[in-house]
N, C-alpha and C positions, 0 to 999 in steps of 0.2 A: 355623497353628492346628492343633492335635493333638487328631484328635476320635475318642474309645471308641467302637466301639456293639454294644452286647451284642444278639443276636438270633437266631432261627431260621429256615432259609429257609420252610418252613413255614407262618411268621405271614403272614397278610395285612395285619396293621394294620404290621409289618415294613418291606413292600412299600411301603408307602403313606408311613411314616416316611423312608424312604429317597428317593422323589420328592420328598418335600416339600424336603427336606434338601438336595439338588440344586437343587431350585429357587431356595430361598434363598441360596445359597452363589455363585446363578450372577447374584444381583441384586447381589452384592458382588465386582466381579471385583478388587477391591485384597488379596482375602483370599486365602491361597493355603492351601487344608488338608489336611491329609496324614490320611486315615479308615484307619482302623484296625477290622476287621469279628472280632470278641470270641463264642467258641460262645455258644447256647444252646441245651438239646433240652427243647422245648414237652412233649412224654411219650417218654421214654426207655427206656419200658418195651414200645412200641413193635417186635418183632422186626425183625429185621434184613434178611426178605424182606419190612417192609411188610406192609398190609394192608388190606382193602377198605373202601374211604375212605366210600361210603356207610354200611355195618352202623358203622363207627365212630364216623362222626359222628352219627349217632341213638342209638347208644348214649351219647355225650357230651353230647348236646344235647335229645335225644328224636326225637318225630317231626309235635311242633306245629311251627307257621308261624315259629318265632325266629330258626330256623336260615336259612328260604325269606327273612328279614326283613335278617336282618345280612348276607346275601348280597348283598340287593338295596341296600342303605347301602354295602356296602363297591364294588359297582360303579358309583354314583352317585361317591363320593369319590373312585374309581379313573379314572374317566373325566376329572376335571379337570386328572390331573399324568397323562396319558400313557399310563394301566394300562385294561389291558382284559382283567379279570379271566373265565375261565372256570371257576365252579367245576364247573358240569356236566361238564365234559370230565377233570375229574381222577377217575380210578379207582384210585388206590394210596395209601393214606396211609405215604407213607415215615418208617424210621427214618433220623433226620438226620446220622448219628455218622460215616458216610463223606463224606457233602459237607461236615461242616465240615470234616473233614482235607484234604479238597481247597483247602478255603479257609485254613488254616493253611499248605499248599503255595505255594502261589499268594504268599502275604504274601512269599515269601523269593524270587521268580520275575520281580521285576523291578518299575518304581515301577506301580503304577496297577495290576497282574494282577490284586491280589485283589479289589479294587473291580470287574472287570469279570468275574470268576468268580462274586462273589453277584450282582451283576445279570443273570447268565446263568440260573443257578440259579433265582432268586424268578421269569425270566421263562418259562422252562419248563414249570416247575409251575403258576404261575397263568394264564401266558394259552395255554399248550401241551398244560398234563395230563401231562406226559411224567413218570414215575416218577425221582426224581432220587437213589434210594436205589439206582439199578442202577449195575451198574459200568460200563456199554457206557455209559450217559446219560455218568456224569462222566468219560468218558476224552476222548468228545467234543468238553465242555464244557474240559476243558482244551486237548485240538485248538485250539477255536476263540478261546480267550484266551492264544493264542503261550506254554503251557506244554506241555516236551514228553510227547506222551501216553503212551511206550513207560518212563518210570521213573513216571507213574499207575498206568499196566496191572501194574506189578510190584509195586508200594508196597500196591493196593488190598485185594488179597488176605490183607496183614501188618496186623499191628496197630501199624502207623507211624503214632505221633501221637496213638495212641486215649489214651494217659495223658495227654497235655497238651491233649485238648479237653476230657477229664473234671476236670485240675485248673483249669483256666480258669473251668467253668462252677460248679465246688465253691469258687472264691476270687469268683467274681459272688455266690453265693447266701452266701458268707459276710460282703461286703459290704454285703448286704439286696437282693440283686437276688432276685424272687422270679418275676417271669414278665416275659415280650417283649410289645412294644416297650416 
């Protein structure tokens, strides 16, 4: 089974898609499926150092209880598949356009890399805080998914790959994909 899935690490309801998905997948062990992980950038607009995740998100959300609301929903539904979401601990709202290149890396890195490069990724950010728009984060994260980090650390700097997350995510939304999950 060949399964798409358009997303950003980013999303939380992402995170939460992707347990569930696992869970299911793991009640049918006859099925064997090859996940395929497809850009998306949530706001692109974004700079590239990131930016202060709280003034952002009151400025997206405001500064009534919705935000204090979906947080506390999204760690109730997080706690049932495995997630123990930190939003407090995140201080950076990263732009996303280098982790997905790293997850475009990863796809050609061998069977299973890139599956366990966005689960490194969505676990950093949500239950670490860790800034995953830095390069020191994803050279690590490649360390620790047996890709090598010394052609990350050279690649990260170039715009290797930046056309083909942007045509990816320019052929999702021309499909009708309009936002993650």
């Amino acid at each position: 089974l060949k399964i798409d899935i358009v997303s950003d690490v980013v999303c939380p309801w992402c995170l939460l898609g992707k347990a569930r998905l696992e869970q299911a997948l793991a009640q049918m062990p006859d099925v064997e499926a090859e996940i395929h992980w497809r850009p998306y950038m949530l706001d692109p607009s974004i700079p590239r150092g990131g930016v202060d995740r709280k003034a952002y998100m009151e400025k997206k959300f405001g500064t009534g209880p919705q935000l204090a609301e979906a947080h506390a929903r999204l760690e109730g539904l997080g706690s049932e598949v495995g997630i123990n979401y930190k939003f407090d601990a995140i201080k950076i709202a990263p732009n996303t356009m280098d982790a997905h290149r790293l997850i475009r890396w990863a796809a050609q890195a061998g069977p299973g890399i890139q599956n366990k490069v966005v689960d490194r990724l969505f676990r950093l950010y949500f239950e670490e805080g860790a800034n995953i728009g830095d390069h020191e984060i994803l050279i690590g994260v490649a360390r620790d998914c047996a890709m090598d980090p010394e052609i990350v650390r050279q690649l990260l700097p170039l715009d290797a790959e930046e056309a083909g997350v942007i045509g990816e995510i320019a052929e999702a939304k021309k499909v009708g994909i309009q936002g993650v999950p």
